[in-house]
PDB file of N, H, CA, C and O in Angstrom:
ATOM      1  N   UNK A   1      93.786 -77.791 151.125  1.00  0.00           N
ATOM      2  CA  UNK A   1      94.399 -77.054 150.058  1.00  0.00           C
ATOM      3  C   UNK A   1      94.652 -75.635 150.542  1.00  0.00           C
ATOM      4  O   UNK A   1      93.690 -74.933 150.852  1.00  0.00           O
ATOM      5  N   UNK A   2      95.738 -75.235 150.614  1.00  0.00           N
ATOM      6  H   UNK A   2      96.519 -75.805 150.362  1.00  0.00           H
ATOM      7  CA  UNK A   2      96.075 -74.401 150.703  1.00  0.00           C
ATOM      8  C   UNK A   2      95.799 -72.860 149.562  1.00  0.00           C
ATOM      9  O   UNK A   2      96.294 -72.994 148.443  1.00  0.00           O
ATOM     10  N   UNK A   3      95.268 -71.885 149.759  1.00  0.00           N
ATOM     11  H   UNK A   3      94.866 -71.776 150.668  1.00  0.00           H
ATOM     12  CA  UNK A   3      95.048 -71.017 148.831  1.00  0.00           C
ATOM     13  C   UNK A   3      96.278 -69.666 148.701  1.00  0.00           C
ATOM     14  O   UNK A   3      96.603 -68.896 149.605  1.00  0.00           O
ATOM     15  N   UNK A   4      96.665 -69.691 147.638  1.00  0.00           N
ATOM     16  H   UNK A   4      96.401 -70.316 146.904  1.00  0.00           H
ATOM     17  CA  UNK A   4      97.326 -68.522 147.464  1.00  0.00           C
ATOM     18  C   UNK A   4      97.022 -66.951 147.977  1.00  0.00           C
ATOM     19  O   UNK A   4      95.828 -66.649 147.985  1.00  0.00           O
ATOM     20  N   UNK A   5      97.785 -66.125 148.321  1.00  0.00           N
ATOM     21  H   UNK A   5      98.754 -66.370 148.315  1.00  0.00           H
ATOM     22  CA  UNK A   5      97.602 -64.684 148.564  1.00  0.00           C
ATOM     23  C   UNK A   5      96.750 -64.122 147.654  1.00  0.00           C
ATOM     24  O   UNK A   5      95.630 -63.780 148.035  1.00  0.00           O
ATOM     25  N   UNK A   6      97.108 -63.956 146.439  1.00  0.00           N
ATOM     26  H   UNK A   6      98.018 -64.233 146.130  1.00  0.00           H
ATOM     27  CA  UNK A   6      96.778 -63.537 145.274  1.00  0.00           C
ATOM     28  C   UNK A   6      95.765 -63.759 144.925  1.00  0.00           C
ATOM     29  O   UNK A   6      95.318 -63.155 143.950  1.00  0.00           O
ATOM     30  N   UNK A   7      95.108 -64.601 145.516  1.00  0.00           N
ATOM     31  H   UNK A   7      95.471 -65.092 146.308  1.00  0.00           H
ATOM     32  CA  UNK A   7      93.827 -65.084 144.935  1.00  0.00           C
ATOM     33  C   UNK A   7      92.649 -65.248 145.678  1.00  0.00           C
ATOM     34  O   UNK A   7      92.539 -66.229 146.413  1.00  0.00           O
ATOM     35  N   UNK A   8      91.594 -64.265 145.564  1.00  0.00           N
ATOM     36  H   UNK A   8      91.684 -63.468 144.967  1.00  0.00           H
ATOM     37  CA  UNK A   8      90.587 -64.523 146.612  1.00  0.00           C
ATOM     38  C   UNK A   8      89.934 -65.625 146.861  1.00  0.00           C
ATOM     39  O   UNK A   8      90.402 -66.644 146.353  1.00  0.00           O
ATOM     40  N   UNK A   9      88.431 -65.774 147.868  1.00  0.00           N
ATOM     41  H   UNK A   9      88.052 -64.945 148.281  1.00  0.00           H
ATOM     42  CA  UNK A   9      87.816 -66.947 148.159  1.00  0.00           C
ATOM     43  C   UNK A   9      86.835 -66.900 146.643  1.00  0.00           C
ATOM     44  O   UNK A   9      86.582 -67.930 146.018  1.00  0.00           O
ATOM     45  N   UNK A  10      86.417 -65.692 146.264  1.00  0.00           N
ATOM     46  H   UNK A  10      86.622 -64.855 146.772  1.00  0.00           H
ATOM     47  CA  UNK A  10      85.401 -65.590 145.312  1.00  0.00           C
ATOM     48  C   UNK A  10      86.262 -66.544 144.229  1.00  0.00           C
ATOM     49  O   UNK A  10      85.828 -67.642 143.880  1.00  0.00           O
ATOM     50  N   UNK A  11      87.550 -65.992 143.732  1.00  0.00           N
ATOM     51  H   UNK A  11      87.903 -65.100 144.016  1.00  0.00           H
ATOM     52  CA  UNK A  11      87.790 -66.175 142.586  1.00  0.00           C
ATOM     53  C   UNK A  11      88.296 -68.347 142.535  1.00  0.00           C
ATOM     54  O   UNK A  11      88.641 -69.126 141.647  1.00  0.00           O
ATOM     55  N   UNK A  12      88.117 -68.418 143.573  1.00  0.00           N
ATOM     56  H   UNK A  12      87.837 -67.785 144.295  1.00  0.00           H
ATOM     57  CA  UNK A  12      88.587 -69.606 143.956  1.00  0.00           C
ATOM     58  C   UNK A  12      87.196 -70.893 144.216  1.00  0.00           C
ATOM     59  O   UNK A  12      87.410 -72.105 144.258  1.00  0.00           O
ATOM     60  N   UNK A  13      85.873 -70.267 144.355  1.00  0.00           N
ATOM     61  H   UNK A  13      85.699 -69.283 144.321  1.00  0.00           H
ATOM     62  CA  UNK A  13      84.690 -70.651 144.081  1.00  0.00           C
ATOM     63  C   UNK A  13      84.246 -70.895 142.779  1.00  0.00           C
ATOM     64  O   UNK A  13      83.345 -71.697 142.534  1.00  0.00           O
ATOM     65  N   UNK A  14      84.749 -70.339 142.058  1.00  0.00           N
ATOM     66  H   UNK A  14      85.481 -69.688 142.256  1.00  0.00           H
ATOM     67  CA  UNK A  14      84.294 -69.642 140.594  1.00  0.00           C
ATOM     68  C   UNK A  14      84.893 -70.851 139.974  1.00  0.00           C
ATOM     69  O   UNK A  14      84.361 -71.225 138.929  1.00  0.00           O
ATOM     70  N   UNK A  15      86.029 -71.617 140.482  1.00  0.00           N
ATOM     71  H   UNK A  15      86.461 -71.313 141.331  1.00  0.00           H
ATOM     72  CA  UNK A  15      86.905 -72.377 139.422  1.00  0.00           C
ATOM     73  C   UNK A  15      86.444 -73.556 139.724  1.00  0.00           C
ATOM     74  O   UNK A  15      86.748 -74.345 138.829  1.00  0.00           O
ATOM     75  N   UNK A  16      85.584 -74.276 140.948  1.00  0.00           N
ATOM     76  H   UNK A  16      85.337 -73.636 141.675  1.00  0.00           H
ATOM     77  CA  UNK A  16      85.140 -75.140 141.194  1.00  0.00           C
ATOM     78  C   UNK A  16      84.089 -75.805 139.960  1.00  0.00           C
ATOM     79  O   UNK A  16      84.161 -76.901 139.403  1.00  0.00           O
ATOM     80  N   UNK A  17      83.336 -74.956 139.821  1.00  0.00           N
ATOM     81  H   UNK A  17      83.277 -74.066 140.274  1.00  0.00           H
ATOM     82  CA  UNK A  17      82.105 -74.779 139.231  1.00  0.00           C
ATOM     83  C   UNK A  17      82.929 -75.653 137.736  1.00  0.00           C
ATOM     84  O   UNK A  17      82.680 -76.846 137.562  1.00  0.00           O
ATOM     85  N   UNK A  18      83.760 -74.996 136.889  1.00  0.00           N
ATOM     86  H   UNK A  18      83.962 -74.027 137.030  1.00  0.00           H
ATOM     87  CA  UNK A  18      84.422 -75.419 135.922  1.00  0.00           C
ATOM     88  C   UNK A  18      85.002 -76.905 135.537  1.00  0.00           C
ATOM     89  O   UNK A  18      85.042 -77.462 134.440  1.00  0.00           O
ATOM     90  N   UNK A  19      85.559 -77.473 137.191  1.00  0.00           N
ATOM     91  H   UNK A  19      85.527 -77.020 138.082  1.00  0.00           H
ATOM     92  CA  UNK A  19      86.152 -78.182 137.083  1.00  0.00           C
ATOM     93  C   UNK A  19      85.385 -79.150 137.112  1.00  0.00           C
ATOM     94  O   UNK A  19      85.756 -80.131 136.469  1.00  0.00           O
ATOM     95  N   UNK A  20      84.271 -79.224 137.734  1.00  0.00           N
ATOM     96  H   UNK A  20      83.970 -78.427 138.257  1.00  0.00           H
ATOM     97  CA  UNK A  20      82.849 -80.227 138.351  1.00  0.00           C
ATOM     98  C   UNK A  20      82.616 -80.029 136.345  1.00  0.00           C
ATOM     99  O   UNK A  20      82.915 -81.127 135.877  1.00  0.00           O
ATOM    100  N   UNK A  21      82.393 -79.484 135.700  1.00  0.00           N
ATOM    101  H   UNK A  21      82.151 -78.591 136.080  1.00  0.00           H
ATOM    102  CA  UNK A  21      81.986 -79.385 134.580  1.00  0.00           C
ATOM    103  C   UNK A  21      82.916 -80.375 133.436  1.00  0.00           C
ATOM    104  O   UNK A  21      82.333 -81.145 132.672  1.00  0.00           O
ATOM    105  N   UNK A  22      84.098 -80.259 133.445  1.00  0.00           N
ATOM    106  H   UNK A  22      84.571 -79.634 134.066  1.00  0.00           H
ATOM    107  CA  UNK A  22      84.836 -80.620 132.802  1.00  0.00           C
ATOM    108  C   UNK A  22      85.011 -82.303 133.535  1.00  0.00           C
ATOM    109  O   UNK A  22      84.986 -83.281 132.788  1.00  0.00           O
ATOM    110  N   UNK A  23      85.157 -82.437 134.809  1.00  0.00           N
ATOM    111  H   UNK A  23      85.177 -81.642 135.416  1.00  0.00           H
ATOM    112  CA  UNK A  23      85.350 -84.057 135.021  1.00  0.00           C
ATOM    113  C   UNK A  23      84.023 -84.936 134.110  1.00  0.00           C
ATOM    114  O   UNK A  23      84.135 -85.992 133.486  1.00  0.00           O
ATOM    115  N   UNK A  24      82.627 -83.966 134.326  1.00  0.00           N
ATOM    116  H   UNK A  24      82.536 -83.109 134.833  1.00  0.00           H
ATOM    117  CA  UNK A  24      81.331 -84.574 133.926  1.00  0.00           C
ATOM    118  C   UNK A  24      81.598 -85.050 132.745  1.00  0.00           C
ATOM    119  O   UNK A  24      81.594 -86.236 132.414  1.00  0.00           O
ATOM    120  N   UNK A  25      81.935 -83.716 131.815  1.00  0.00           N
ATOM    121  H   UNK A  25      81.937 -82.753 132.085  1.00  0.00           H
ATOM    122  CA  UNK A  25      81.935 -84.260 130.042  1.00  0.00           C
ATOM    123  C   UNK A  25      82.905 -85.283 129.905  1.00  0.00           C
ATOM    124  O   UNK A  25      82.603 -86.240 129.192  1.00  0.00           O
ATOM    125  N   UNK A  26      84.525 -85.250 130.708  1.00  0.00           N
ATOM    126  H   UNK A  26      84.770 -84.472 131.288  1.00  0.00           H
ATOM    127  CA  UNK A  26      85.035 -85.705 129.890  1.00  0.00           C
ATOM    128  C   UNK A  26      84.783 -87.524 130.828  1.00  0.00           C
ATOM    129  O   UNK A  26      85.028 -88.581 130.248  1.00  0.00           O
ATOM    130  N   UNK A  27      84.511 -87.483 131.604  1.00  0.00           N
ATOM    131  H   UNK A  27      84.312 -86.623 132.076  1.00  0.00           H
ATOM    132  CA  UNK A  27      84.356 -88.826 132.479  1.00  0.00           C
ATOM    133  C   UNK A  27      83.272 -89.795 132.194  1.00  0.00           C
ATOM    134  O   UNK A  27      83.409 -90.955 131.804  1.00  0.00           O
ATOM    135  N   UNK A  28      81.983 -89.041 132.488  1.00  0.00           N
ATOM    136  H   UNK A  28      81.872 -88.099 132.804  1.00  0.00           H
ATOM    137  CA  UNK A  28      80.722 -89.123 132.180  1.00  0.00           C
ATOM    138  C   UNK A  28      80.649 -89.695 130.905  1.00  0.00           C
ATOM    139  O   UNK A  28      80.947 -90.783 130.412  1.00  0.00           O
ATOM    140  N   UNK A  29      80.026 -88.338 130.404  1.00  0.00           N
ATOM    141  H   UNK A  29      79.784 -87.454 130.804  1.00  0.00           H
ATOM    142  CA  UNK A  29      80.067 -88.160 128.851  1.00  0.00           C
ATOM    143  C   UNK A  29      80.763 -88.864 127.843  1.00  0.00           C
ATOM    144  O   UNK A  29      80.268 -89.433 126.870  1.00  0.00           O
ATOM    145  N   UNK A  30      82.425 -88.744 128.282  1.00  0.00           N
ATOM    146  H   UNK A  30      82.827 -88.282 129.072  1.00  0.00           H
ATOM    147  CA  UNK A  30      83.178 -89.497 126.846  1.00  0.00           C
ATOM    148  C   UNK A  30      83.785 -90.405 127.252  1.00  0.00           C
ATOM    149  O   UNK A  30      84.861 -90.711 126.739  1.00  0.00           O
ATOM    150  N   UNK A  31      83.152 -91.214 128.488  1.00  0.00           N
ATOM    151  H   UNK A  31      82.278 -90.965 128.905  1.00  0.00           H
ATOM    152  CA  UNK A  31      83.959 -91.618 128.763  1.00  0.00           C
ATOM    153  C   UNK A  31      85.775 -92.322 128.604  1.00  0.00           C
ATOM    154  O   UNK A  31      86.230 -93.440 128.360  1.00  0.00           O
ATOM    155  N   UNK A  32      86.370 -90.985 128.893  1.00  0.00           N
ATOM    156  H   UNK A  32      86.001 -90.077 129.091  1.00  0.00           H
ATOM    157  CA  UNK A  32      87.674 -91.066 128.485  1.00  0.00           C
ATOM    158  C   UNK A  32      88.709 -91.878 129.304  1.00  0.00           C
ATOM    159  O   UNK A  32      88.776 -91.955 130.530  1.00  0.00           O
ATOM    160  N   UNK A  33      89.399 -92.392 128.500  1.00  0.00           N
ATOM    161  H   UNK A  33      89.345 -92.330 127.503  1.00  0.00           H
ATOM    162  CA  UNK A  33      90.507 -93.779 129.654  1.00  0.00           C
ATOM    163  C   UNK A  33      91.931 -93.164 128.653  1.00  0.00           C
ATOM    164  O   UNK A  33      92.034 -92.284 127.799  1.00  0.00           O
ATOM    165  N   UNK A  34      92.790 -94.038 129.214  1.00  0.00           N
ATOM    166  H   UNK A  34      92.706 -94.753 129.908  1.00  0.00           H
ATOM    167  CA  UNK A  34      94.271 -93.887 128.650  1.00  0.00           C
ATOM    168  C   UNK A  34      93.894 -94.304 127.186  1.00  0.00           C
ATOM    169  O   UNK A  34      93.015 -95.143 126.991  1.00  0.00           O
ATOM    170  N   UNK A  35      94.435 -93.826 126.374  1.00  0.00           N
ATOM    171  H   UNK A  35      95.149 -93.145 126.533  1.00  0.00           H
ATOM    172  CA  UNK A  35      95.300 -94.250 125.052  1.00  0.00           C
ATOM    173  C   UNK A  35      93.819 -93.340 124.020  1.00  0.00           C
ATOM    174  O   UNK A  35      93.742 -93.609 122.821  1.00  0.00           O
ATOM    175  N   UNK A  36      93.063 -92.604 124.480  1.00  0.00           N
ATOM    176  H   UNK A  36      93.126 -92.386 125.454  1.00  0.00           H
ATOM    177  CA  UNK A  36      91.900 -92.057 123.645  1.00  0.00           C
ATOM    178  C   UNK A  36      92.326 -90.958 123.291  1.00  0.00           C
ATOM    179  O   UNK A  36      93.164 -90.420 124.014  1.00  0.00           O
ATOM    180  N   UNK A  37      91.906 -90.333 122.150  1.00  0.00           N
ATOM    181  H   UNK A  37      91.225 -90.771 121.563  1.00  0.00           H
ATOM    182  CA  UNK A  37      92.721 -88.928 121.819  1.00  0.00           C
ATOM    183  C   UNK A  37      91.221 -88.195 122.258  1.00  0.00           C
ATOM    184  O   UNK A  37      90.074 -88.642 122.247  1.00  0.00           O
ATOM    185  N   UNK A  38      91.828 -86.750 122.677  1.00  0.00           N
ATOM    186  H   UNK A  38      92.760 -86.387 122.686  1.00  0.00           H
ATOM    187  CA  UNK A  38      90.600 -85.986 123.135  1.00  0.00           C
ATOM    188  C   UNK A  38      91.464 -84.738 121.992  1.00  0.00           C
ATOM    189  O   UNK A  38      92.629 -84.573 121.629  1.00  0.00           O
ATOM    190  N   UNK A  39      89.924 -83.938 121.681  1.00  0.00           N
ATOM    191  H   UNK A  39      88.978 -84.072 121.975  1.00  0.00           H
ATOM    192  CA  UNK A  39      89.747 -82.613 120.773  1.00  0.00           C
ATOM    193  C   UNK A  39      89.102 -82.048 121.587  1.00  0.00           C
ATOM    194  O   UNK A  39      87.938 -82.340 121.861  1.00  0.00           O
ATOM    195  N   UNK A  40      90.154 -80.604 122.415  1.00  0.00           N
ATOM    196  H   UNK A  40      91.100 -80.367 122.192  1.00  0.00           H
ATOM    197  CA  UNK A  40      88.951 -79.437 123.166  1.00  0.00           C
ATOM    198  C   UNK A  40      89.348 -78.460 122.706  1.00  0.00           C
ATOM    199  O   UNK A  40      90.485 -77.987 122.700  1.00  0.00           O
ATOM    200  N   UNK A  41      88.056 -77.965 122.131  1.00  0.00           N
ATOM    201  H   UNK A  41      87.133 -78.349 122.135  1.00  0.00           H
ATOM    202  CA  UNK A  41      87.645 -76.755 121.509  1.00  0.00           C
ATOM    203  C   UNK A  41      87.647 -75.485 122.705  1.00  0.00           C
ATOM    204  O   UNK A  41      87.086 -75.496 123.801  1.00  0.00           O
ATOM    205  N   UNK A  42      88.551 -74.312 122.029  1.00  0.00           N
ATOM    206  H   UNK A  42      89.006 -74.303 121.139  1.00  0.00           H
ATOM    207  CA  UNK A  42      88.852 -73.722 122.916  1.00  0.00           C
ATOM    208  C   UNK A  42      89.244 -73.646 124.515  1.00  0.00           C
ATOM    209  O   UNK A  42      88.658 -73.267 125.529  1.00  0.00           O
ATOM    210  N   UNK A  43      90.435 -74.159 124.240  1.00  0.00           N
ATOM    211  H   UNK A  43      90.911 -74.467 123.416  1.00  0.00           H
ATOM    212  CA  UNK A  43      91.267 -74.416 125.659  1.00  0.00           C
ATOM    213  C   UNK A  43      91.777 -73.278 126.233  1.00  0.00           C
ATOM    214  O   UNK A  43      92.424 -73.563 127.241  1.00  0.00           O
ATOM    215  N   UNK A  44      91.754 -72.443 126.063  1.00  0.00           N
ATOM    216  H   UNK A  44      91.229 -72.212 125.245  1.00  0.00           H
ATOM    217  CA  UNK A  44      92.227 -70.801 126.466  1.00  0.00           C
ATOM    218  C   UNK A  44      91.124 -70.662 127.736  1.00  0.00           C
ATOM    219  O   UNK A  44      91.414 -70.095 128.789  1.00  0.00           O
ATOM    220  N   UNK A  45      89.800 -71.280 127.458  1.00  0.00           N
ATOM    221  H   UNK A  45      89.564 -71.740 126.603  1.00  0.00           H
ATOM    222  CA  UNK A  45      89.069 -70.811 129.114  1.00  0.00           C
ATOM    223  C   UNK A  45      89.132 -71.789 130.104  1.00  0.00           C
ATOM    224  O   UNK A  45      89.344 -72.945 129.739  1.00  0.00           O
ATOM    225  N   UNK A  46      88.946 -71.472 131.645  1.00  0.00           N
ATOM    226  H   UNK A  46      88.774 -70.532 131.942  1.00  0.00           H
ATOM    227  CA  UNK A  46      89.522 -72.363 132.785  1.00  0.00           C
ATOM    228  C   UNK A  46      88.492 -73.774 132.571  1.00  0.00           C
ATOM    229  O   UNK A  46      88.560 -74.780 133.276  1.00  0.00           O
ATOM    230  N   UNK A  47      87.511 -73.562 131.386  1.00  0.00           N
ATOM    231  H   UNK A  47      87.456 -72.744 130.813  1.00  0.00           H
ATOM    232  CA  UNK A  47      86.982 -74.771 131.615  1.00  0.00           C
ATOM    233  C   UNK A  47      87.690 -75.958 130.878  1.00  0.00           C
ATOM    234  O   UNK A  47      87.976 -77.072 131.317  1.00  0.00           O
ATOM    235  N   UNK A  48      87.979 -75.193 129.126  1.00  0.00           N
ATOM    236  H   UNK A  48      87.747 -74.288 128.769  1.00  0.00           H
ATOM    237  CA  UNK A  48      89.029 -75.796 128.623  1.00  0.00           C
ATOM    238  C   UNK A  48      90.901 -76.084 129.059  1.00  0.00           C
ATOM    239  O   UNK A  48      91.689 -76.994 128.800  1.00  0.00           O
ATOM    240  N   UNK A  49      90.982 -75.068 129.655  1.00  0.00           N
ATOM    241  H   UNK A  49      90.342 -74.329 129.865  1.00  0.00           H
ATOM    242  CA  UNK A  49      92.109 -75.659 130.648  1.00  0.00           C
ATOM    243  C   UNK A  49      91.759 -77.046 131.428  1.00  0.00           C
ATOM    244  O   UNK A  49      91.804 -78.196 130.990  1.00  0.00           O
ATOM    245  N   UNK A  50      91.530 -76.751 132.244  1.00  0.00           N
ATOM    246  H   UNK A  50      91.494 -75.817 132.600  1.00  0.00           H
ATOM    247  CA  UNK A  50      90.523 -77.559 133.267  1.00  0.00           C
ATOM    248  C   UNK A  50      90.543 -79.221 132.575  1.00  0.00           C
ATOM    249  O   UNK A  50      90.999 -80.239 133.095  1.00  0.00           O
ATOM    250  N   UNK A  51      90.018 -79.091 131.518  1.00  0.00           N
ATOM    251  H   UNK A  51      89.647 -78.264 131.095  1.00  0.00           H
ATOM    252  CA  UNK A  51      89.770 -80.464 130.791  1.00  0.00           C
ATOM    253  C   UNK A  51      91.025 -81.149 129.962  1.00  0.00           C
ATOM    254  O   UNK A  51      91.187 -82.369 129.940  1.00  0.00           O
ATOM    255  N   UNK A  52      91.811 -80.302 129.347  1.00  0.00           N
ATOM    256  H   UNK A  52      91.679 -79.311 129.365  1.00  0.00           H
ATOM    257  CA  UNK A  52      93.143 -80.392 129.513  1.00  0.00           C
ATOM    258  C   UNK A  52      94.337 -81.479 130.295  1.00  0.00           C
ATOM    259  O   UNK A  52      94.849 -82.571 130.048  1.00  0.00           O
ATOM    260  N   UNK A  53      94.394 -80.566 131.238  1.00  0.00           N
ATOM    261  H   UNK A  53      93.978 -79.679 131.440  1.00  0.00           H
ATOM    262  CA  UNK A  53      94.636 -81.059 132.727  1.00  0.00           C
ATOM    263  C   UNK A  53      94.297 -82.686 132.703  1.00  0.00           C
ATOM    264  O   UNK A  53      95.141 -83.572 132.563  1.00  0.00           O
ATOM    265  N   UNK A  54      92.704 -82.896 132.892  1.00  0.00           N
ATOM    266  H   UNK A  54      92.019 -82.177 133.006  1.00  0.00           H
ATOM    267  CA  UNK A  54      92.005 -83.646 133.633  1.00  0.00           C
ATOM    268  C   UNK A  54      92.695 -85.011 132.207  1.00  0.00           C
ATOM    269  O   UNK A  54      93.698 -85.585 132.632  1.00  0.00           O
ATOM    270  N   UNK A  55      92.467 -85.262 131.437  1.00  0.00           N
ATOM    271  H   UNK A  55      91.652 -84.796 131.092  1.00  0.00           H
ATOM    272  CA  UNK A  55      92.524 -85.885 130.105  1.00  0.00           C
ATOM    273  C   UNK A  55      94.190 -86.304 129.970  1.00  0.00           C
ATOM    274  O   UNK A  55      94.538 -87.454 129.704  1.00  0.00           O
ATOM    275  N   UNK A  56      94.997 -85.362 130.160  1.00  0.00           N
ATOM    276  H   UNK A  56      94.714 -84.428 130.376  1.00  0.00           H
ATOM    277  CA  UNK A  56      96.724 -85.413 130.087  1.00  0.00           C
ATOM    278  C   UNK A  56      96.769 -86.594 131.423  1.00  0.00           C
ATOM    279  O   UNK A  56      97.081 -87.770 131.237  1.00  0.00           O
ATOM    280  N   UNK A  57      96.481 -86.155 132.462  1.00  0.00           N
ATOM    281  H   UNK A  57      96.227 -85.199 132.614  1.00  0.00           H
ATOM    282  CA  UNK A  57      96.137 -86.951 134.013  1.00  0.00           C
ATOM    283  C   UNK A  57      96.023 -88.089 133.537  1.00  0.00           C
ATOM    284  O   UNK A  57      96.927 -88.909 133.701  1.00  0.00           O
ATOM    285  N   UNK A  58      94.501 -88.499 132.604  1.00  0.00           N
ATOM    286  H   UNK A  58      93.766 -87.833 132.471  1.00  0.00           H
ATOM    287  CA  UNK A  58      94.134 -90.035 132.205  1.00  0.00           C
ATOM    288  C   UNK A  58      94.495 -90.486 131.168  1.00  0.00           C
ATOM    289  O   UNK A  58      93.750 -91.207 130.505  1.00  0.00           O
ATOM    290  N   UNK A  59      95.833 -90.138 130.748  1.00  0.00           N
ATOM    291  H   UNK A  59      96.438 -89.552 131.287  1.00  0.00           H
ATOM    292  CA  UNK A  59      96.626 -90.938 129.455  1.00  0.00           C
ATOM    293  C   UNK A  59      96.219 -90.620 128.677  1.00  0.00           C
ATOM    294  O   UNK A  59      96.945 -91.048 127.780  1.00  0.00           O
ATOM    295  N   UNK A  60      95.165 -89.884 128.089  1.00  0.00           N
ATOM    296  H   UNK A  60      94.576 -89.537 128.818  1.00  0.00           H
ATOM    297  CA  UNK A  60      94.434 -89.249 126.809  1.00  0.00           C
ATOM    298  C   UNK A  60      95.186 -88.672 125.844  1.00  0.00           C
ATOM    299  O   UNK A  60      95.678 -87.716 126.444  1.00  0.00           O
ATOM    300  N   UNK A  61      95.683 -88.634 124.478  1.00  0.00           N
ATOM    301  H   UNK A  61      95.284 -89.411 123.991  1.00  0.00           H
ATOM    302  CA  UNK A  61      96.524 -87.630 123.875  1.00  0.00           C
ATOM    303  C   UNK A  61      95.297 -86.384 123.911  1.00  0.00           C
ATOM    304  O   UNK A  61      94.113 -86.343 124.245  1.00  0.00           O
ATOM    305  N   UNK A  62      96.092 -85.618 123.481  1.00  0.00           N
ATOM    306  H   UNK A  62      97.054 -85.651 123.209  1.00  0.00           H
ATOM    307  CA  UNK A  62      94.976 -84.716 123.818  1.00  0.00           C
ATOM    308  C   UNK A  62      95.505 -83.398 122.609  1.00  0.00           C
ATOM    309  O   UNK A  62      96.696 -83.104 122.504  1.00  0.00           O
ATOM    310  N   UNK A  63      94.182 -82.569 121.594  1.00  0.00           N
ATOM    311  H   UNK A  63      93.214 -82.808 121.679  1.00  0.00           H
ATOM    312  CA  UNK A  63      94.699 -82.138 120.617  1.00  0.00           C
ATOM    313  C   UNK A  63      94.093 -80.733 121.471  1.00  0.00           C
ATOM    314  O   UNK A  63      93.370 -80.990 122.434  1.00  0.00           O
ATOM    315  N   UNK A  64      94.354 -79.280 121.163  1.00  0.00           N
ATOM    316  H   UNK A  64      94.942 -79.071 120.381  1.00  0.00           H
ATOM    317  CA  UNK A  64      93.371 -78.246 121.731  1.00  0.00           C
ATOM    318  C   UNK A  64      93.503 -77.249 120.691  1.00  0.00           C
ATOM    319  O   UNK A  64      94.556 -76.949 120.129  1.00  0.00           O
ATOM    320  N   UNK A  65      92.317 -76.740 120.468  1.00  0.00           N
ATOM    321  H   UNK A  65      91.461 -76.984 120.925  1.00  0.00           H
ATOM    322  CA  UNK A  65      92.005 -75.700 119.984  1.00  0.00           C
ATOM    323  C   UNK A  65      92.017 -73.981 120.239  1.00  0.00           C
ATOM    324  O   UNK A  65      91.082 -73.848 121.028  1.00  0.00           O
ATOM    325  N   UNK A  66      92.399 -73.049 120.067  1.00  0.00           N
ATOM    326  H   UNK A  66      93.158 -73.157 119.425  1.00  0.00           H
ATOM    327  CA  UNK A  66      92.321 -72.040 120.585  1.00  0.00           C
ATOM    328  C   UNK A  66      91.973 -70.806 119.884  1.00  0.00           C
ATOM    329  O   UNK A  66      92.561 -70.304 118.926  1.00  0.00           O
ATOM    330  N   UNK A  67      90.827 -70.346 120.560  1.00  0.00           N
ATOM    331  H   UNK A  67      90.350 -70.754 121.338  1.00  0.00           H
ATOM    332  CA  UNK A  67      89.524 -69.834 119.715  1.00  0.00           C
ATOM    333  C   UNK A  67      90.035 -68.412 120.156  1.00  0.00           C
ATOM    334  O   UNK A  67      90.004 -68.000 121.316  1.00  0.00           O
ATOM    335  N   UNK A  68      90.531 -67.692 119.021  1.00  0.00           N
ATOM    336  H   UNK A  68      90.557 -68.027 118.079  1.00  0.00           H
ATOM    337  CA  UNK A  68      90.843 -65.793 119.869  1.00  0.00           C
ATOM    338  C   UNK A  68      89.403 -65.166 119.430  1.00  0.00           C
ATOM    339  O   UNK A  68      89.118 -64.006 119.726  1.00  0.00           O
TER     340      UNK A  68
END
């Protein structure tokens, strides 16, 4: 994987952590497959992004919340 200019090694460590988080709940945990609707509460942070992503990927409809 190639890393952008813009973006350091730190800030690029940091997002790992998130994503390992979000495969857990939504894989693990709920276990989610195609045709399941997912509700993530506050999708505005990279974890709720993140899960987003991951859920749209596995056919999930997917509803999100966004907490200001």
């Amino acid at each position: 994987m190639v890393l952008p200019d813009s973006l350091g090694h730190e800030l690029a460590a940091c997002c790992i952590g998130d994503g390992v988080r979000a495969y857990i709940a939504l894989q693990y945990l709920g276990r989610v497959s195609y045709g399941d609707t997912v509700l993530i509460m506050d999708a505005a942070t990279p974890f709720g992004s993140l899960a987003v992503q991951l859920a749209h990927t596995w056919g999930a409809k997917v509803s999100v919340v966004y907490v200001a």
